[in-house]
N, C-alpha and C positions, 0 to 999 in steps of 0.2 A: 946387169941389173942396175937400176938408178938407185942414191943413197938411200932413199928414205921409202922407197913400193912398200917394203912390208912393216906394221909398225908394230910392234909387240907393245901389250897392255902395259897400262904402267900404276902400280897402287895407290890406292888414296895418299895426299901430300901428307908428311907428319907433321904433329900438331902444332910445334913450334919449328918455324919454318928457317932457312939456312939455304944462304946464295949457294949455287952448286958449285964446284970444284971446276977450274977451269975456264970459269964466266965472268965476263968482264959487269962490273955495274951498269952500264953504258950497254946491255944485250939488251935487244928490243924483240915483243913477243906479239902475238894476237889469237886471241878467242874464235874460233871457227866452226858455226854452227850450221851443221846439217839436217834439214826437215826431210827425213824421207820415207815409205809406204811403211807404214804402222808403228814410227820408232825416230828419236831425235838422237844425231851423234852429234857430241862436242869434243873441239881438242883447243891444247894449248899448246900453238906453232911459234916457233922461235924463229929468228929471220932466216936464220942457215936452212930451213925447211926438219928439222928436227922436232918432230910429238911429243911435247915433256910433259904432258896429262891428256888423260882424253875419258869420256866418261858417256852413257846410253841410258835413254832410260824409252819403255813402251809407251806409248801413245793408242786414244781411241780417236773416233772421229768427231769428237768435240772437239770444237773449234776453242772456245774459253778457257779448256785444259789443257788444249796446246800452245797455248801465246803462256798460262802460268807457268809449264815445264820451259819452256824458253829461257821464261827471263829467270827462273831458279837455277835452272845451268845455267847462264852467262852468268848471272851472281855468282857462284860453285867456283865458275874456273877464274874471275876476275881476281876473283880473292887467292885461288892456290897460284897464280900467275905471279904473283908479285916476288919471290926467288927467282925468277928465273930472268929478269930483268923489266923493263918499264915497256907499258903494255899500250901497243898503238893504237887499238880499240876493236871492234866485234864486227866481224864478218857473218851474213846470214848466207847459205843458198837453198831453195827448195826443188824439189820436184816437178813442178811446176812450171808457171809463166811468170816473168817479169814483164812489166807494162812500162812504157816508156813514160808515167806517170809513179812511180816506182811503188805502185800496188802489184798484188798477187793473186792471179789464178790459180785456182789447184780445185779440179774438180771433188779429191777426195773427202775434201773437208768444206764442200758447199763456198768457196772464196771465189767471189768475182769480184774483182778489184777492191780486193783486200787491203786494207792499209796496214800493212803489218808494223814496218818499223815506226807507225807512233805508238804501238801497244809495247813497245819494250822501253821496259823502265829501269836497265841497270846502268849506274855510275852514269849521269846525265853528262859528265865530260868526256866521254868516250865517242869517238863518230862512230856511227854501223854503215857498213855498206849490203848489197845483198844483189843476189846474181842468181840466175838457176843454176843447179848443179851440175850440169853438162857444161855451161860457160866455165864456173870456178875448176872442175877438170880441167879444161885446157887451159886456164889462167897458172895453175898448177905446172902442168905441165912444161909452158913456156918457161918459165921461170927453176924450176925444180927436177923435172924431164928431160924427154929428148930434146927440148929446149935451148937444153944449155949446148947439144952437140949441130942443130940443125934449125934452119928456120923457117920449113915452109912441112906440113904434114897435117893430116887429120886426127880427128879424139871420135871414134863411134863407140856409140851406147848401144849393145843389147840385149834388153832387159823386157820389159813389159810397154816399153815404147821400143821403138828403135831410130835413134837419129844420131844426126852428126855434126857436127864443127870444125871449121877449116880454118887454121893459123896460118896465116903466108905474111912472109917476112917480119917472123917474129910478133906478128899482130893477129889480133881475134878477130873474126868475119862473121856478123852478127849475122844470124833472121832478122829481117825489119819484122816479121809478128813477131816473133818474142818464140815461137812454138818448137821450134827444131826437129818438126817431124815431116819434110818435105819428103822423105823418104819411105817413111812407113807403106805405104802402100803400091810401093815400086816394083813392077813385075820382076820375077827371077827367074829366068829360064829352065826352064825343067823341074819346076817345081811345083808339086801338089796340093800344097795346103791350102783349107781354106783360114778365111780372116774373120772376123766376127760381122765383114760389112756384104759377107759373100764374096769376096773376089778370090778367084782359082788362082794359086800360083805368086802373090806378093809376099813383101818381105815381113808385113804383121802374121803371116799367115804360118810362114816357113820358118820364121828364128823367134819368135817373142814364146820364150818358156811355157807359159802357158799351155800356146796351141802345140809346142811338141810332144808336154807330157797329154795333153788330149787327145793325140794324133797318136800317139803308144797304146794309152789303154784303151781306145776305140776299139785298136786293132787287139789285143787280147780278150776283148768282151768276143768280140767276133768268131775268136778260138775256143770262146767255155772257157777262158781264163778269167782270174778274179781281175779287181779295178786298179791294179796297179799297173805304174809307178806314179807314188803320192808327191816326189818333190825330184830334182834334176840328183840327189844323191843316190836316190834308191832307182834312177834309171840307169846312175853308172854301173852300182851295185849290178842290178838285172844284168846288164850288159855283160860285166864280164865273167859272170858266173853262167852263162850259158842264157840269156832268154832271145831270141833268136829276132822276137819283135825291137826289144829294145836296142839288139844292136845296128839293126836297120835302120832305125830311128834316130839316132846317135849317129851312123854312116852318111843318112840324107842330110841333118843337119850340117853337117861338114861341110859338105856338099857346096848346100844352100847357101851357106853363109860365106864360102870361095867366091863364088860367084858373084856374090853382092860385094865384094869387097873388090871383086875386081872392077866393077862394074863404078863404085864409088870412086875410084881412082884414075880412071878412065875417063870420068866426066870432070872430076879435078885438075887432076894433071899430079895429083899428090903420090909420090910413091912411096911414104911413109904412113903407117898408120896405128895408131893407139886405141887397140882394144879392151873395151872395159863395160860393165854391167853380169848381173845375175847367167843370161845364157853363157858368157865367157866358159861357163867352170863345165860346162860342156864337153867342151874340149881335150878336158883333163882324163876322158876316157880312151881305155885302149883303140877303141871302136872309132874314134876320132883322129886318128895317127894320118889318114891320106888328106888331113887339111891343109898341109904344106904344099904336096903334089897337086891339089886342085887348083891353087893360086897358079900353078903354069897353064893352066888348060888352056885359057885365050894367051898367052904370051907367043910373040912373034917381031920378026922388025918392027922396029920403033914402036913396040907396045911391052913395056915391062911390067915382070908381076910386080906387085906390092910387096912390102918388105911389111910385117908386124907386128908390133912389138905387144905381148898380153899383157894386161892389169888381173890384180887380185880382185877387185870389186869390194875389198877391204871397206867398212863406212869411213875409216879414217880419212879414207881418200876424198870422199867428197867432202867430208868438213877443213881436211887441211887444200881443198878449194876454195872453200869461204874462207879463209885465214889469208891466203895467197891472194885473191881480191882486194880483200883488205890494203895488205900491203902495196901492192899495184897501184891502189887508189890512192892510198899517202905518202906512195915514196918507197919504190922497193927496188930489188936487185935489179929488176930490168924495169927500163919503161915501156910499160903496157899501154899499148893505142890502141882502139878498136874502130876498126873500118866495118860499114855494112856492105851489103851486096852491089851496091851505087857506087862503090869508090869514095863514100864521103867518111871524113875520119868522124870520128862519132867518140866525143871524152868518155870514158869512165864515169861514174859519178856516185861520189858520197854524201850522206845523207847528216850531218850532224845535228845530235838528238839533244837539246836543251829542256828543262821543265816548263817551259812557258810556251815553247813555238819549235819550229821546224824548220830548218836552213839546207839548200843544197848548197855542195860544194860542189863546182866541177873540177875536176884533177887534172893532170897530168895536162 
């Protein structure tokens, strides 16, 4: 297990605040804020990759009340940040797309080249930088993960997208779009599911939570059973209390998702790889036990299975990707390059937030 996978909550700062025990004045921190489906996560990341506040709060699809809860959490943590030593400034990521204009898509909340970071108005001396969450994962990762042991492996997401990102030699390998879903709709061998676009048998079809638990209660409507399982807890439940659909369902995605995994690493050459999103916790069922045995099925001369290592899908995690960005961008434990698909290095780049104008910085 890496230091820091799981972070345990931590309570609001006390009133009058007090350098912690053990920390040097001179400890440097950052604000790292997570935009993601229905819900914003903040934490306060210390350089060591340490969570020394982190706080949530619900979101609607208003766009207006999501840029005001932003910059109320980055005020929140700005301010409890300051124990914990001198604060490097605010990391965003979202769900979404970043645009090489450093505006955001995000279908959910109606943004097409959104300009986000000029609507953040906390501590105008502070830079922000902002990534999508799948990037600040593997920024995380490099730096704070398997990172620190190896330097060439993947980060896949499967969640309500499914995509990937490939680090090799310690560096991030962008999308030139910005989307990282070149895979979503990649055929998986013996598989069944449909996709919302009709195609028999891809990978939106066969792992994006959704269509599993649709592809469950399909098949108990079918038996005169009721519409369940309502979320992936109450499939595990079914599962191992005997529902016979659900553990099928649970079996194939195993399956499905061997397969895909082998198949991503195969076109890689990555033999490592970092699982993380909502479907992960899938796994956690008895019914999901033959997912190790499926990673051998194509194994043979010079074709190894994938080694993988699982995430919690914790939201800490992707906010302490926007904190770990952060620091990449100003000066952090490692230095973070990002290469695109072309071979060309491609800087990082931070945005510093003034009240009068807008400045990029490029990094590293």
């Amino acid at each position: 297990m890496e230091p820091y996978d799981i972070h345990k909550k931590t309570a609001d700062p006390p009133q009058v605040k007090t350098k912690p025990p053990g920390y040097e004045l001179f400890d440097e921190c950052a604000v790292g804020i997570a935009l993601l489906p229905g819900r914003i996560h903040a934490v306060v990341m210390d350089r060591s990759g340490r969570v020394r506040e982190e706080r949530s709060r619900a979101i609607t699809s208003d766009s207006d009340k999501v840029v005001t809860t932003i910059n109320k959490l980055g005020e929140e943590l700005v301010q409890s940040a300051e124990p914990y030593g001198a604060i490097r400034g605010i990391g965003l990521s979202i769900s979404g797309r970043v645009t090489r204009q450093r505006t955001c898509v995000l279908e959910a909340l109606d943004w097409d080249h959104f300009p986000l970071l000029q609507h953040i108005n906390v501590d105008a001396r502070l830079p922000l930088s902002i990534i999508t969450n799948l990037e600040g994962l593997a920024t995380y990762e490099i730096a704070y993960g398997v990172g620190r042991r190896m330097d060439d492996f993947l980060v896949a997401e499967i969640a309500e997208k499914v995509a990937f990102v490939e680090v090799e030699g310690g560096r991030l390998i962008t999308d030139p779009t910005g989307k990282y879903q070149r895979v979503l709709h990649l055929p998986i061998a013996g598989s069944n599911g449909v996709c919302s676009l009709g195609h028999m048998g891809c990978a939106s079809g066969a792992l994006i939570p959704s269509t599993v638990l649709a592809r469950a209660r399909g098949a108990r409507l079918d038996e005169g059973k009721d519409d369940r399982p309502r979320d992936i807890e109450e499939l595990i439940t079914m599962a191992r209390t005997g529902d016979f659909v659900c553990r099928r369902v649970v079996m194939e995605f195993a399956r499905n998702l061997a397969v895909f995994l082998q198949g991503l690493s195969y076109i890689t050459q990555k033999e490592r790889i970092v699982l993380d999103g909502s479907g992960v916790r899938i796994l956690a069922s008895d019914w999901a036990v033959l997912f190790e045995d499926e990673l051998f099925s194509f194994s043979s001369n010079g074709v190894v299975a994938p080694t993988v290592v699982h995430r919690s899908n914790a939201d800490s995690r992707w906010a302490c990707g926007a904190a770990a960005h952060l620091f990449a961008t100003v000066g952090g434990p490692r230095n973070l390059r990002v290469i695109n698909r072309n071979g060309d290095i491609q800087s990082t780049e931070v945005v510093h937030h003034q009240r009068e104008h807008y400045a990029s910085l490029v990094a590293l």
